[in-house]
DRENTIDO-773902 format. One record per residue (C-alpha): z, y, x. Coordinates in pm, whole numbers, plus 32768, in hexadecimal, padded with zeros to 4 digits. Example, Ala and Ser with C-alpha at 12.3 -4.5 7.8 and 13.67 -1.06 7.14 Angstrom:
{pt {830C, 7E3E, 84CE}}
{pt {82CA, 7F96, 8557}}
//
This chain:
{pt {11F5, C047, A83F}}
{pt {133F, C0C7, A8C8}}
{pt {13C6, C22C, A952}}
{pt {131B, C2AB, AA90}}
{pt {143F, C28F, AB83}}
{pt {150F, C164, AAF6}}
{pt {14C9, C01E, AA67}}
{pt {1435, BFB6, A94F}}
{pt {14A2, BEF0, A84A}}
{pt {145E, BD9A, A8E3}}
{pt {151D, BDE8, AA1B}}
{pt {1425, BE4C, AAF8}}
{pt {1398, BF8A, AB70}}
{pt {123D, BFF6, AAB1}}
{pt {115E, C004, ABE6}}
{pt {11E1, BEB9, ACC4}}
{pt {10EB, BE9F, ADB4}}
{pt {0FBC, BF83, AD3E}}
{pt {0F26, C020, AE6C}}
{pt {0EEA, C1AA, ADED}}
{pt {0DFD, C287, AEE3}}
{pt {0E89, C3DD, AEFD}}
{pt {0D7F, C4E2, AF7D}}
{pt {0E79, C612, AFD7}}
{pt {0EA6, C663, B124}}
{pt {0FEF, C5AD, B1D1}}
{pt {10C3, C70C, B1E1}}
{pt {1076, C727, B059}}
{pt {10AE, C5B5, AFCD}}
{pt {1222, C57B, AFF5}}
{pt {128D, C5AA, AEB1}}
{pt {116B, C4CB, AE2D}}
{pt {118C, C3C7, AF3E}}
{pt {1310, C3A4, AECC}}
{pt {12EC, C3B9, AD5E}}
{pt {11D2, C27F, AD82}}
{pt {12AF, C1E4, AE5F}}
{pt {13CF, C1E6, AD6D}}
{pt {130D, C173, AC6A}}
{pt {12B6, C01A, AD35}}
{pt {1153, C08F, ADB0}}
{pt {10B6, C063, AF0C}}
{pt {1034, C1EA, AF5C}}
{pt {0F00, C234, B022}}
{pt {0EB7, C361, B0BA}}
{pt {0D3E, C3B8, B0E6}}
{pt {0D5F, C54C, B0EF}}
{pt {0BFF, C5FE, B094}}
{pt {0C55, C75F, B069}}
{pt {0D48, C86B, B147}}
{pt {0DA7, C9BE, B10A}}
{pt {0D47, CAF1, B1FF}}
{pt {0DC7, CC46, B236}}
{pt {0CDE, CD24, B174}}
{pt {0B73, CDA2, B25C}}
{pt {0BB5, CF0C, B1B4}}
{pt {0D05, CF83, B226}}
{pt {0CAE, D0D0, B243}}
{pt {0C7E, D0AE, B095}}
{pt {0DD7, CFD0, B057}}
{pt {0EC3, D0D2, B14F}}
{pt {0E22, D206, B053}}
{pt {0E69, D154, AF2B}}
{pt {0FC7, D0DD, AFB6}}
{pt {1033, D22A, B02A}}
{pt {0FAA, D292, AE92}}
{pt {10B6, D176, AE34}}
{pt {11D5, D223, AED5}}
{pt {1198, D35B, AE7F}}
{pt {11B6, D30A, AD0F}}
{pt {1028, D335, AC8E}}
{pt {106B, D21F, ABD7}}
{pt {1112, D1A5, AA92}}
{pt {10CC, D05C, AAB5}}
{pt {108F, CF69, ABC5}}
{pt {0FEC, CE0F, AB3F}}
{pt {0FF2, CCBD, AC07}}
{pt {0F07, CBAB, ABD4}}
{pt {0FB0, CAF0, ACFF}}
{pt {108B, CAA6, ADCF}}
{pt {0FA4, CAD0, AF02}}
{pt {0F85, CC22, AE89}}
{pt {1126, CC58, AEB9}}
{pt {10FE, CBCD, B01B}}
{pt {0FBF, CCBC, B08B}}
{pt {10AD, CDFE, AFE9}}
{pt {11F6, CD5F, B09D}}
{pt {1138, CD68, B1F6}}
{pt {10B4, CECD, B178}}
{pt {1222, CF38, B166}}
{pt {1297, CE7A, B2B4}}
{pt {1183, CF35, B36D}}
{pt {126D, D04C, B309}}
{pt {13B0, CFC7, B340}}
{pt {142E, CFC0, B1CD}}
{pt {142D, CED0, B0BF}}
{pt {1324, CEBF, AFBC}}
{pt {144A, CEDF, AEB4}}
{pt {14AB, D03A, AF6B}}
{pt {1352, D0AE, AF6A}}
{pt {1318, D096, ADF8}}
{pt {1377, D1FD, AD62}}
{pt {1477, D1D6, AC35}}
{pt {13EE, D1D4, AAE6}}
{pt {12BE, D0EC, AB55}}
{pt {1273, CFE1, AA52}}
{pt {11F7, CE8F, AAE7}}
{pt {1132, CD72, AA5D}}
{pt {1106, CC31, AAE1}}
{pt {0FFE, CB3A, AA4C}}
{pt {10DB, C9FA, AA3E}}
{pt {121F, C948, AAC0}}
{pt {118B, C951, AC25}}
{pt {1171, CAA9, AC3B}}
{pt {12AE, CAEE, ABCF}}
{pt {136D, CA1D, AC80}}
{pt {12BB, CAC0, ADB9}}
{pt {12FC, CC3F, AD3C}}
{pt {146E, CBEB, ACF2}}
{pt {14B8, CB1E, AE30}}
{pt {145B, CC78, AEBC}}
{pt {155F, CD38, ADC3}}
{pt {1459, CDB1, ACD5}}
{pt {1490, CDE3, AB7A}}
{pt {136F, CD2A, AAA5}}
{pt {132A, CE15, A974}}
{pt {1213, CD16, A8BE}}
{pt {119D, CBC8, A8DE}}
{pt {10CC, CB17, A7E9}}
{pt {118B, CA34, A6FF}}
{pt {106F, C938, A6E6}}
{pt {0F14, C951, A784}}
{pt {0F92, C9A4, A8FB}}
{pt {0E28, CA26, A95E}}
{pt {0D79, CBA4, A941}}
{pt {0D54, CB2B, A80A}}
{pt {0EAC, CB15, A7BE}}
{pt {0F3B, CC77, A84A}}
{pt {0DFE, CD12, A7A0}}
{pt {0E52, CC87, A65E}}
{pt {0FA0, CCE8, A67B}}
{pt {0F8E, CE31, A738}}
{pt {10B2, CEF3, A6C5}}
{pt {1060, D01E, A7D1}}
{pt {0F51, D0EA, A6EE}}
{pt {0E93, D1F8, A7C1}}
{pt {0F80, D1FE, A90D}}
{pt {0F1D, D221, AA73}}
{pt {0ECC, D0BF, AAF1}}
{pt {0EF6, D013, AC43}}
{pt {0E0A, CEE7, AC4B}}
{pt {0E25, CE28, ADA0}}
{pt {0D7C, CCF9, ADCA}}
{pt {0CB0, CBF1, AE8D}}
{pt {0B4D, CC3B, AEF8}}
{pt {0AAD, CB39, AE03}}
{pt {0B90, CB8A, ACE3}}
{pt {0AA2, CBBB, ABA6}}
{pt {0A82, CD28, AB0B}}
{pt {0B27, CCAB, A991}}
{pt {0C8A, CD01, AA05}}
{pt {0C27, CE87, AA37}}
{pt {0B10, CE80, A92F}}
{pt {0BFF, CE13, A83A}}
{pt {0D08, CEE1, A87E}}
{pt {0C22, D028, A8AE}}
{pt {0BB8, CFB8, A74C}}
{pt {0D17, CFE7, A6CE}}
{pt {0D03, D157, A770}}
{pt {0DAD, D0F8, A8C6}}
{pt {0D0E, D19B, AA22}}
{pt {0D03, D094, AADA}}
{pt {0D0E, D0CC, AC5D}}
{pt {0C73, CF89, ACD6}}
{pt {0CA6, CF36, AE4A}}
{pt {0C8F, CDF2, AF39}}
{pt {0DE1, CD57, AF7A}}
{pt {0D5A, CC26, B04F}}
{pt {0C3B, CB50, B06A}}
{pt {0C11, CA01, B04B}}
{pt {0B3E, C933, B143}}
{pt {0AFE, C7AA, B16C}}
{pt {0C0A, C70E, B225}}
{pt {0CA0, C774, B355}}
{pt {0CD4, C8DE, B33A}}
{pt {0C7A, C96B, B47D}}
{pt {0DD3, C9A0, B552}}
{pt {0DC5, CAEE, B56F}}
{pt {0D74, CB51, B3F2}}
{pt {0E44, CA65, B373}}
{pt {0F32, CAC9, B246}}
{pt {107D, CA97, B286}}
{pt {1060, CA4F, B3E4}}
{pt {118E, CB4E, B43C}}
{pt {1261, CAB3, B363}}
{pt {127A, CB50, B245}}
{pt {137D, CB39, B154}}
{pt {12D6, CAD1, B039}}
{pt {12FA, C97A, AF68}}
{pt {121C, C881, AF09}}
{pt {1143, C87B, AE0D}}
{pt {102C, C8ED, AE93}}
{pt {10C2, C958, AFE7}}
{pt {1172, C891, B115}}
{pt {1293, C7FD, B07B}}
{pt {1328, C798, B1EC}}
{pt {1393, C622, B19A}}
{pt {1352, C518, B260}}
{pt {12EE, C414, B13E}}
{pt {117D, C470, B188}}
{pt {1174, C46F, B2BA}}
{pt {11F5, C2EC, B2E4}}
{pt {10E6, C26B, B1E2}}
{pt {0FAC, C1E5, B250}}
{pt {0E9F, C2C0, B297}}
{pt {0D26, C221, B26E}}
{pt {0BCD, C2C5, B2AF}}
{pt {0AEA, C2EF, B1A6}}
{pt {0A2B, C19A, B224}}
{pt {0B66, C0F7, B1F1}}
{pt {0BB5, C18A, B0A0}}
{pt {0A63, C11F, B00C}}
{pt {0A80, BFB9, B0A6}}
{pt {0BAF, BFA9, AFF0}}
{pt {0B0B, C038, AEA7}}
{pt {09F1, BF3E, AECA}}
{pt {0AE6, BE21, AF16}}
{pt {0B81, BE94, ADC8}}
{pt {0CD4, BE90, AE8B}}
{pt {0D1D, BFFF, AE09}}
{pt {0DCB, C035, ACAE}}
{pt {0DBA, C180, AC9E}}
{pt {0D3B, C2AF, AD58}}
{pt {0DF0, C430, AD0C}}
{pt {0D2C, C566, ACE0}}
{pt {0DE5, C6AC, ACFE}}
{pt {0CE8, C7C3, ACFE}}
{pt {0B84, C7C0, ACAC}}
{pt {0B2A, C7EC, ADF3}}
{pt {0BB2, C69F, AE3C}}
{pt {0AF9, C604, AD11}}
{pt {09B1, C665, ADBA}}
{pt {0A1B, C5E4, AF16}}
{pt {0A82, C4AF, AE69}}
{pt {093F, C47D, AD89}}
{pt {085A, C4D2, AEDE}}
{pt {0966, C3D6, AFC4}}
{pt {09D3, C2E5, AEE2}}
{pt {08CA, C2A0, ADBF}}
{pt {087D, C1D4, AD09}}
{pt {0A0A, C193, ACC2}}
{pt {09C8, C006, AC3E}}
{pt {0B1B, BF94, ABA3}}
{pt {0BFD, C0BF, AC48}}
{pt {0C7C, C191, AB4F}}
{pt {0C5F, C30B, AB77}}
{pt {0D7B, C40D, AB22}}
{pt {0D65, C54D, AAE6}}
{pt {0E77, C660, AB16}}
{pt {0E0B, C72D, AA20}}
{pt {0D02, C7A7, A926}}
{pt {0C2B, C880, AA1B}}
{pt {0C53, C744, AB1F}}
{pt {0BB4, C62D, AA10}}
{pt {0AB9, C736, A99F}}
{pt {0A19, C713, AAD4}}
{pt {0A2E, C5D9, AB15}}
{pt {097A, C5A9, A9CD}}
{pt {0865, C692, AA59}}
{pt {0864, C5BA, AB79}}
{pt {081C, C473, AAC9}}
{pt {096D, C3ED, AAF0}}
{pt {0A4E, C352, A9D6}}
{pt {0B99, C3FD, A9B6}}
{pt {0C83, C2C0, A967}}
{pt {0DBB, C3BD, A91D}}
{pt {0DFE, C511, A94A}}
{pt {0F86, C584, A9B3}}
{pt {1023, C650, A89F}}
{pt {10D1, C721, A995}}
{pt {1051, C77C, AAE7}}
{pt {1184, C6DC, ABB4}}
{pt {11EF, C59C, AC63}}
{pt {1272, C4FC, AB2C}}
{pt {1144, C55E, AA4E}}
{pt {1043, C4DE, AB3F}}
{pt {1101, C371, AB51}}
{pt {1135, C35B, A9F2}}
{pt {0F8D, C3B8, A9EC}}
{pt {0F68, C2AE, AADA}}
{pt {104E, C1A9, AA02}}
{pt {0F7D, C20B, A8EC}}
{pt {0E32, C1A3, A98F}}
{pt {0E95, C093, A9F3}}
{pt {0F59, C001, A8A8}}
{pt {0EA7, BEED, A7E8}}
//
C-alpha cells in the first residue's frame, strides 16, 4: 500500500475509512490518534491500561539520590514512562532530570520512544539498539561491560532486561519506576498528573487530538468487534494485550497489531493472532503495522 502519512499511489490515503481501536489512555494517544488520522483512518479510543506513581517511594528517592550522586555508569531506559516517573523525581526537587544526571553517565534507551523522551529532556542517549528495540536488543548489543547499572522500571516489567545484562557482568540496581494498573489510574497516583515535562511515547504527550476522538466502553468496543465494524485494534504493551484478549476476545475479522516483539509475544501466549508487528515502536511504525494487517 502507500506511505503512512500521505497518499498512496492511487490517490487516496491507505486507511480511508477503517475504524482502528486504540487502547492507550486519552493523555497518551495523541500522536497515534493523529498519525491514523492522517493516514485516512477513523481512531477509537478504548484505553485499558494507566500508569501510577510507584507504591515504594521510599526505594525510587534512594536509588534517585544514588543517580545524582554519580554510583552509576550507566543509566538504561526501557521507556518512556520511565523518563516521566525520573522527571517528576527531579521536579520534586526543583531541578531538571538533565541537571540531576552527574557528567560522565552513559544512557541507554531501548528504542525510538525512549529516546525521544530522554532527549526532549536534554539527555544525551549513549546506546540504542540498531534493530531488535527490546531487552533483547540492548543485551545483545551491550557495549557497557561490567559498569554500575541503573535499572528503573515498571512494576510488571519481566526480569530478562537485568538478567541479561548481569550476564554480561553489569550490577544491575533494579528499582520500580511506576506501575501500571487497568484503566483509570486513581487521581491521586496518577503519573503525570503535575504536569510533567515529559513527551509522548509512553507519557502524556499534552495534545488535544485524543482527547476530541470518541471514547467507547469496553461493551461498546466488543459490539463493534462482533459487528465486525472494527479494522484494526493497537496493542502497545503487553499489558494491554492481556486486557484486550480478557475484554475483547475472540477478535473475529479485526486485525491485531502489535508494537513490538515483547507486545506480539504475548499476545501469542494469549491465543491471539498477531496480524503485524510495528518495526519501530513509534506513531509511524504502528500505522504502517496496521496498513500491513490490513493489506490484501
Amino acid at each position: 500500500m502507500g506511505t503512512t502519512n500521505g497518499e498512496n499511489r492511487t490517490g487516496g490515503r491507505p486507511l480511508d475509512g477503517c475504524r482502528v481501536l486504540v487502547t492507550r489512555s486519552p493523555e497518551r494517544s495523541g500522536p497515534l490518534a493523529e498519525a491514523l488520522l492522517l493516514a485516512g483512518a477513523v481512531p477509537l479510543l478504548l484505553p485499558l491500561t494507566a500508569t501510577e506513581r510507584a507504591p515504594d517511594q521510599a526505594a525510587l528517592d534512594d536509588a534517585f539520590a544514588a543517580l545524582g550522586a554519580g554510583r552509576f555508569e550507566w543509566l538504561v531506559v526501557s521507556s518512556a514512562t520511565t523518563v516521566l516517573a525520573l522527571q517528576e523525581k527531579a521536579a520534586e526537587r526543583s531541578v531538571k532530570l538533565g541537571d540531576w544526571l552527574p557528567a560522565g553517565i552513559r544512557v541507554a534507551a531501548v528504542g525510538p520512544a525512549s529516546r525521544s523522551a530522554l532527549e526532549a529532556a536534554g539527555i544525551a542517549v549513549h546506546f540504542e539498539p540498531e534493530q531488535e528495540h527490546s531487552a533483547a536488543g540492548i543485551v545483545n548489543g551491550w557495549p557497557g561491560g561490567p559498569a554500575e547499572v541503573l535499572l528503573p522500571q515498571a512494576d510488571i516489567a519481566a526480569p530478562a532486561l537485568a538478567r541479561g545484562l548481569e550476564a554480561k557482568g553489569a550490577r544491575v540496581r533494579t528499582v520500580v519506576a511506576y506501575s501500571t494498573v487497568d484503566f483509570p489510574a486513581e487521581p491521586a497516583r496518577r503519573l503525570g498528573r503535575s504536569g510533567g515535562n515529559g513527551p509522548d511515547a509512553e507519557g502524556p504527550d499534552g495534545d488535544g487530538t485524543a482527547a476530541a476522538l470518541p471514547l467507547l466502553t469496553a461493551a461498546e468496543a466488543k459490539a463493534e468487534v462482533d459487528d465486525g465494524a472494527l479494522a484494526a485494534v493497537v496493542a502497545a504493551s503487553p499489558s494491554a494485550v492481556r486486557r484486550i484478549g480478557a475484554t475483547l476476545a475472540p477478535l473475529g475479522s479485526c486485525r491485531l497489531v502489535a508494537i513490538g516483539p515483547a507486545t506480539a509475544a504475548e499476545a501469542e501466549a494469549q491465543g491471539l493472532t498477531v496480524a503485524a508487528t510495528a518495526r519501530e515502536a513509534t506513531p509511524d511504525g504502528l500505522v504502517a503495522a496496521v496498513i500491513r494487517a490490513l493489506a490484501p
